[in-house]
N, C-alpha and C positions, 0 to 999 in steps of 0.2 A: 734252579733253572730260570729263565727267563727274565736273568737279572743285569743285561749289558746292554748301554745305550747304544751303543755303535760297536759295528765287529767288524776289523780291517785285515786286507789282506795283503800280505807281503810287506815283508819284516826289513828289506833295504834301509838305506838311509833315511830318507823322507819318510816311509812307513813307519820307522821305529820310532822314529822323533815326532812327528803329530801322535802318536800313541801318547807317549810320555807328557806332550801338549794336554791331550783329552784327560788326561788321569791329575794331572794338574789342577785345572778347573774341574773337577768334582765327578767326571763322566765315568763308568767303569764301563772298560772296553775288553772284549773279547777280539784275540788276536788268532790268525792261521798264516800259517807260512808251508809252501810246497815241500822244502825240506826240513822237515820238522824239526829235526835237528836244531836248527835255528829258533823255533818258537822255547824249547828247554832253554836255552843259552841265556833267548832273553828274558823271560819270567824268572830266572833263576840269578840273573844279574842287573842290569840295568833299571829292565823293567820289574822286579820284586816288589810290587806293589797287590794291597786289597783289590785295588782297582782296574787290574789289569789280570784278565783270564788268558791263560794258555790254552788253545784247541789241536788236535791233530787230525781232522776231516773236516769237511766242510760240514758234514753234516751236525759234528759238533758244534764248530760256528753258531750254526741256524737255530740249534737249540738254546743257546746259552742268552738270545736275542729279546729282548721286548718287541712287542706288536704297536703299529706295523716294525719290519725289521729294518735296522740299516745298517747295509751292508757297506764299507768304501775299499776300493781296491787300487793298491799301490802297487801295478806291475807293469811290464814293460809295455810301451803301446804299441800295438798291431794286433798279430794275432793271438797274443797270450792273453790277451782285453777276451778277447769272443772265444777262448778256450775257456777263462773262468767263467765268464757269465755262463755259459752252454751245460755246465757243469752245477752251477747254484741255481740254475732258473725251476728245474723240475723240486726243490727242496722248499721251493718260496711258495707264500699265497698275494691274493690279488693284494695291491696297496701296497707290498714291500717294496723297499726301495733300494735300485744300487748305485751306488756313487763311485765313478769314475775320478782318480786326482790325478793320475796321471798326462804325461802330454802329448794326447792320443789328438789324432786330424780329425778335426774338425765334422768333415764329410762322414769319418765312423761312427762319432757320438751323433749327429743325426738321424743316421741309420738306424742307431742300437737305441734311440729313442722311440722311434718309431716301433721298431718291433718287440720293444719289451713292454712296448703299451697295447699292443696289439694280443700280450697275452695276460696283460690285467696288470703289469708292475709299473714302475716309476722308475725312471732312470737323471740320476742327474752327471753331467759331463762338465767338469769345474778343472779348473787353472790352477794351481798351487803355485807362488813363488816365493825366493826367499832361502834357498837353497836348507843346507843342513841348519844354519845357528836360525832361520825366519820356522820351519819346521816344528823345530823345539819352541821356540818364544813368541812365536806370533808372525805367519806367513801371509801375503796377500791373496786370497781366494777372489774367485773369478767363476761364478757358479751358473750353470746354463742346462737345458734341457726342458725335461718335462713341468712347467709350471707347477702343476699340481703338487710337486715332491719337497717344494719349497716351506713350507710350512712347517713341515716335520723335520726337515734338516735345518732351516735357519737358526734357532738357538744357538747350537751344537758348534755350529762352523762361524757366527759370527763370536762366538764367547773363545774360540782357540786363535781366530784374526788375530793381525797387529790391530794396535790403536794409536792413532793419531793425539797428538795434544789436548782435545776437545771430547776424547773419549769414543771418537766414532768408532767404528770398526771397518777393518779393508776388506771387506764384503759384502754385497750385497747380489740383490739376482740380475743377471746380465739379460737372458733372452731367451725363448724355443729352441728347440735343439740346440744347432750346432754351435751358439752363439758365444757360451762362456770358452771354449777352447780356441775358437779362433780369436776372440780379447787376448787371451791369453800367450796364442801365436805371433799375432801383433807388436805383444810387449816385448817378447824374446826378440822380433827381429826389430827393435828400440834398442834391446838390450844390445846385440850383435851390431849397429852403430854407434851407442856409444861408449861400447868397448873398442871400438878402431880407431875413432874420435880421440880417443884420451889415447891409445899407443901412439899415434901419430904424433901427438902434442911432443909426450916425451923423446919421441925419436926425431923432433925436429932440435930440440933443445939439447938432447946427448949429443948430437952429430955436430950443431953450428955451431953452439956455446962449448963443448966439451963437460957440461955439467956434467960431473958425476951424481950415481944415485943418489949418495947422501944430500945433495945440494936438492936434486926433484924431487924426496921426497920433499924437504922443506917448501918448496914452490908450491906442489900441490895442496900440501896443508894448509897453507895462505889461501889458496884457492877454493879450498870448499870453507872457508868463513863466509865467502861473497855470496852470488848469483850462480855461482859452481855448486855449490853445498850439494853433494848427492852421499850416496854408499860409494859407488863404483871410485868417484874423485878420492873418498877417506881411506879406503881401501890400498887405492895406489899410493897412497902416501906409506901406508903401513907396509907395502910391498918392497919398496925401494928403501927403506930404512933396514932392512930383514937381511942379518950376515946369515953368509954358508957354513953350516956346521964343521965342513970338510977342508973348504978352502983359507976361509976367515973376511973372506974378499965377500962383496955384495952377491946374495944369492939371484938375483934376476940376473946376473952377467952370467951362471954358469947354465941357465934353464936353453934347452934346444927352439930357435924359433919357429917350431910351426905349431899351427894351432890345430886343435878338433872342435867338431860339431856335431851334435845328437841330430839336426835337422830340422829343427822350428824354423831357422835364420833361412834355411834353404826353404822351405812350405812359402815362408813369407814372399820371398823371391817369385816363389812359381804363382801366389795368390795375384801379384801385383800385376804381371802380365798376363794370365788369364782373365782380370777384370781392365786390362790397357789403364791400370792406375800408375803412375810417374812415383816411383819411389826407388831412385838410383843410389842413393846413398844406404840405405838399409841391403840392395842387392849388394852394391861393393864392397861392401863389410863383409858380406859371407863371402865374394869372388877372393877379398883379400889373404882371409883363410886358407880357401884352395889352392892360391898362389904359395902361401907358405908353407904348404905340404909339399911344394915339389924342390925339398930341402936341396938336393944331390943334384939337380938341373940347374937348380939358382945358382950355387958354387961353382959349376963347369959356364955356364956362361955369364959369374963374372970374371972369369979371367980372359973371356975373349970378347967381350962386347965392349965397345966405347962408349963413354959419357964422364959427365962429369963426379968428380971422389964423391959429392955425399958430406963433404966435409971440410966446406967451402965457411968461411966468417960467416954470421949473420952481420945485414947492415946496421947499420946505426950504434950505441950502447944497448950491452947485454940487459939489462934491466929495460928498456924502451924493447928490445925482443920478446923477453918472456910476458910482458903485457899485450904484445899483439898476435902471440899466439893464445893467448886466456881468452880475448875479444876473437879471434878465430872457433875457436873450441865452443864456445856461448853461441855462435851466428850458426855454427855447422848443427849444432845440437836440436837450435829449432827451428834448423829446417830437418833434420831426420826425424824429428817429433810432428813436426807438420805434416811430411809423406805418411808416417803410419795412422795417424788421424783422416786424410787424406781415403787415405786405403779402405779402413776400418767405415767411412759415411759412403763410400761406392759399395762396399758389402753388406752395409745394413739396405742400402737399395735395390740392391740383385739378389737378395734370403730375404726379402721381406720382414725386417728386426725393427726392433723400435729400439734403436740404441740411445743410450744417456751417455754421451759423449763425456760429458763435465764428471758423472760419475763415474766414468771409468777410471777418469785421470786420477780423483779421489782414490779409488782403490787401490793405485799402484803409490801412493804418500807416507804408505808403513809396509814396513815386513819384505818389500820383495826387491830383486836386484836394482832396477830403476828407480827406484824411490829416491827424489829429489824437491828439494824444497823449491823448485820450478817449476810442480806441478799444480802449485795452488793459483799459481798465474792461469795456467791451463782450465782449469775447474771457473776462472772469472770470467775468462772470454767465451766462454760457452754459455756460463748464467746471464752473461751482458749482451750476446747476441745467439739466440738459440739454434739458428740456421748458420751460421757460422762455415763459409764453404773452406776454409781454410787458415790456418791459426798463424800466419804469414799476415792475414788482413784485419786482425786483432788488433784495436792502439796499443797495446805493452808492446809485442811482438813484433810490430813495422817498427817502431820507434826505437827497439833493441839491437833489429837489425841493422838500420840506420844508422846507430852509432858507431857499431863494431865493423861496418863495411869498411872502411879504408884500412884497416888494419888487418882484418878479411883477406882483405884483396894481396895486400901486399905480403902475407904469409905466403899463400899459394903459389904467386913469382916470386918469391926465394927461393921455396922449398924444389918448383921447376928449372930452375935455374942452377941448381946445387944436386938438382938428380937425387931429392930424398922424395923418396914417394906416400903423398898426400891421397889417396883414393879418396877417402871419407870427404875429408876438406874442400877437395876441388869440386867432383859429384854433387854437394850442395850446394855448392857456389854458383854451379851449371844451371842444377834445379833453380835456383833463388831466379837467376838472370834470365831463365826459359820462363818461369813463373812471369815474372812482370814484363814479358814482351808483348805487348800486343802487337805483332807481327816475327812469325818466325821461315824462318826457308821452307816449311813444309809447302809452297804454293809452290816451289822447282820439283817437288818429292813427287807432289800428287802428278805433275804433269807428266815427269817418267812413269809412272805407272801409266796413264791414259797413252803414252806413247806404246808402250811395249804391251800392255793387257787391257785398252779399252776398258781401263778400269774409272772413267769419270772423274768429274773435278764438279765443285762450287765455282761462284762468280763472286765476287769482293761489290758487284754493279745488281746482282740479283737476291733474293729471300733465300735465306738457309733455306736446304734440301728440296732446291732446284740443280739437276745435274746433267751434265754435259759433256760432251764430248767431239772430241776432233780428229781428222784423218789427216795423222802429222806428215806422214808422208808420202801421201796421195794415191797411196797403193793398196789403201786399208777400205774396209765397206763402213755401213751409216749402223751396222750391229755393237752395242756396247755391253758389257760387262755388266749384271746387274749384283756381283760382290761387291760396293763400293768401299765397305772397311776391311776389306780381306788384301 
């Protein structure tokens, strides 16, 4: 009794493989799973290790634990998060700890911090990424909640982290509450741009150039040696090289195009306009999504809507093309890394966080889906300028983007002009060019509001948040709206 570092619950994917992680590195873990069934299967197979206890009640769990206990629970998130805990809390004493790895909102892991501390325990609400192979070998964690609980869990979880070149570990403490899951929300909707980022790329180059797969994959391959280097680029390489067992023909030509989403990419969307943060490109990437769900509509209106095939020359030589789509794909990228940085220092303002920006970006360098060798760019313009309002106003990053702008530019009117649709591409391009305007049409926007709701304007001749108003059409009284950002 009382001989397992950590007891985890629910035996899925990600559950069973950070298990096999812990028992890896020397931990023995006590495992529960709702259908038990499953906890035999894996004790008896997979997981047949010293170091891996099978339970069948929680309460066996709780016994098989050292003090304080830690508990981590790999279930679905919502309400099956606050069924187990409601379930293990009367079993626990003061100081035990549960760990959340799931990818539960943010708003709940604050919550369940609050009140599991309110009954004497510690709760920590952490990010996992990295999917099934980062699980098993080393995943980027993303850990937040009750400060206190840190301590006792840090070992644990930075000894099963990825490690970087230098040995660090992709882990460290994010913030109070709700802090490590919204990092970790963040990154998903990183992730959900530049996953649309790179589909775009190839579906500009299958449609202009007529590349076949086998040729993108080699393009891409070229491409993550450079300033590309990520997972997601190696990935697509391995993707499009991958014949169909069935057909013999490239397997991405027979996969159906619409895409799913579990709902980080969608949170992240809803986070950015409930904080009026500019992060259009990360929104597009999941609107792209929901566009390609509507498989049976798109088919029926393309055979009655006009526009151009899709499948128009690219100009110039083919080789000068796939270079100014690489120089696209680099510019679009950080600007969707700018908006979720962007997003993430307006959130540490309105929760009250003391984020390490530079270390987040660290955390995400091993183990987890975005991990790109362009995040150690990231990690210098934050050490180089600590206030840092935007990684657009960084030297690498202006000077990066600078480069690749003409070539930037000149994808996006191809790609509009050939009728293949660019959402990610353009959306950043919009951001990039709204970013560096100092003057936008919003001075016509605000004056229809003060037209129609007496909703007030600034003066460009007076001091920020002096406000004013006019009776445009002389029929209006001297009463003004006192909503001015509504």
């Amino acid at each position: 009794m009382n001989q397992a570092d950590m007891g985890l619950i629910g035996l899925a994917v990600m559950g069973e493989n950070l298990v096999l992680n812990m028992a890896r590195h020397d931990y023995t873990v006590a495992v529960y799973n709702r259908t038990t069934a499953r906890v035999d299967q894996f004790v008896s197979g997979r997981g047949a290790s010293s170091r891996i206890i099978g339970t069948h009640t929680l309460q066996e769990l709780v016994d098989q634990l050292k003090r304080p206990r830690r508990i981590m629970l790999m279930v679905r998130a919502g309400t099956a998060v606050d069924t187990v805990i409601d379930s293990l809390t009367p079993l626990l004493d003061e100081g035990d700890i549960i760990i959340d790895g799931g990818n539960s909102h943010y708003a709940d892991t604050a919550r369940r911090t609050t009140a599991l501390a309110n009954l004497g325990l510690l709760y920590v609400g952490t990010g996992v990424s990295g999917g099934e192979e980062g699980a098993l070998h080393g995943p980027s964690i993303m850990p937040g909640g009750n400060p206190q609980a840190w301590p006792h869990v840090r070992e644990i979880l930075q000894a099963i982290a990825a490690k970087v070149d230098d040995g660090t570990p992709c882990c460290d403490w994010v913030g109070e509450g709700g802090a490590g899951h919204y990092v970790k929300m963040i990154h998903n909707g990183i992730e959900y741009g530049d996953m649309q980022m790179i589909g775009e790329a190839y579906w500009l180059l299958r449609n202009l150039l007529e590349c076949s797969p086998a040729d993108l994959s080699q393009v891409f391959a070229d491409w993550n040696q450079g300033e590309l280097n990520s997972y997601l680029i190696q990935i697509t390489a391995d993707i499009l090289k991958t014949s169909d067992a069935q057909t013999g023909g490239p397997l991405i030509d027979v996969i159906l195009d619409t895409a799913g989403q579990k709902g980080t990419g969608k949170w992240t969307g809803i986070e950015a306009l409930q904080l009026g943060a500019p992060a259009p490109t990360l929104t597009e990437a999941v609107f792209a999504r929901c566009l390609s769900a509507l498989k049976e509509e798109r088919e029926a209106a393309a055979a009655v809507l006009a526009g151009p095939s899709g499948r128009a020359t690219a100009p110039g030589s083919p080789a000068a093309f796939v270079e100014d789509v690489r120089q696209a794909l680099y510019a679009a990228k950080i600007c969707s890394y700018a908006q979720g940085f962007q997003l993430l220092r307006m959130a540490a303002a309105e929760n009250g966080w003391s984020l390490d920006f530079g270390g987040i970006a660290l955390l995400w360098r091993g183990g987890c889906i975005i991990r790109a060798q362009f995040l150690g760019r990231i990690k210098a313009a934050y050490d180089d300028t600590p206030g840092l309002a935007n990684l657009l106003l960084a030297p690498y990053f202006r000077d990066a983007i600078q480069a690749a702008q003409p070539a930037w530019r000149r994808v996006v009117a191809t790609a509009a002009a050939s009728g293949v649709p660019v959402p990610a591409f353009s959306s950043a391009l919009a951001y990039y060019d709204g970013y560096r305007s100092a003057r936008l049409p919003a001075n016509l926007l605000q004056a229809q509001r003060d037209y129609f709701g007496a909703h007030q304007y600034e003066r460009v001749d007076r001091p920020r948040g002096e406000f004013f108003h006019t009776n445009w059409t002389g029929r209006g009284g001297s009463t003004a709206s006192t909503s001015y950002n509504q």
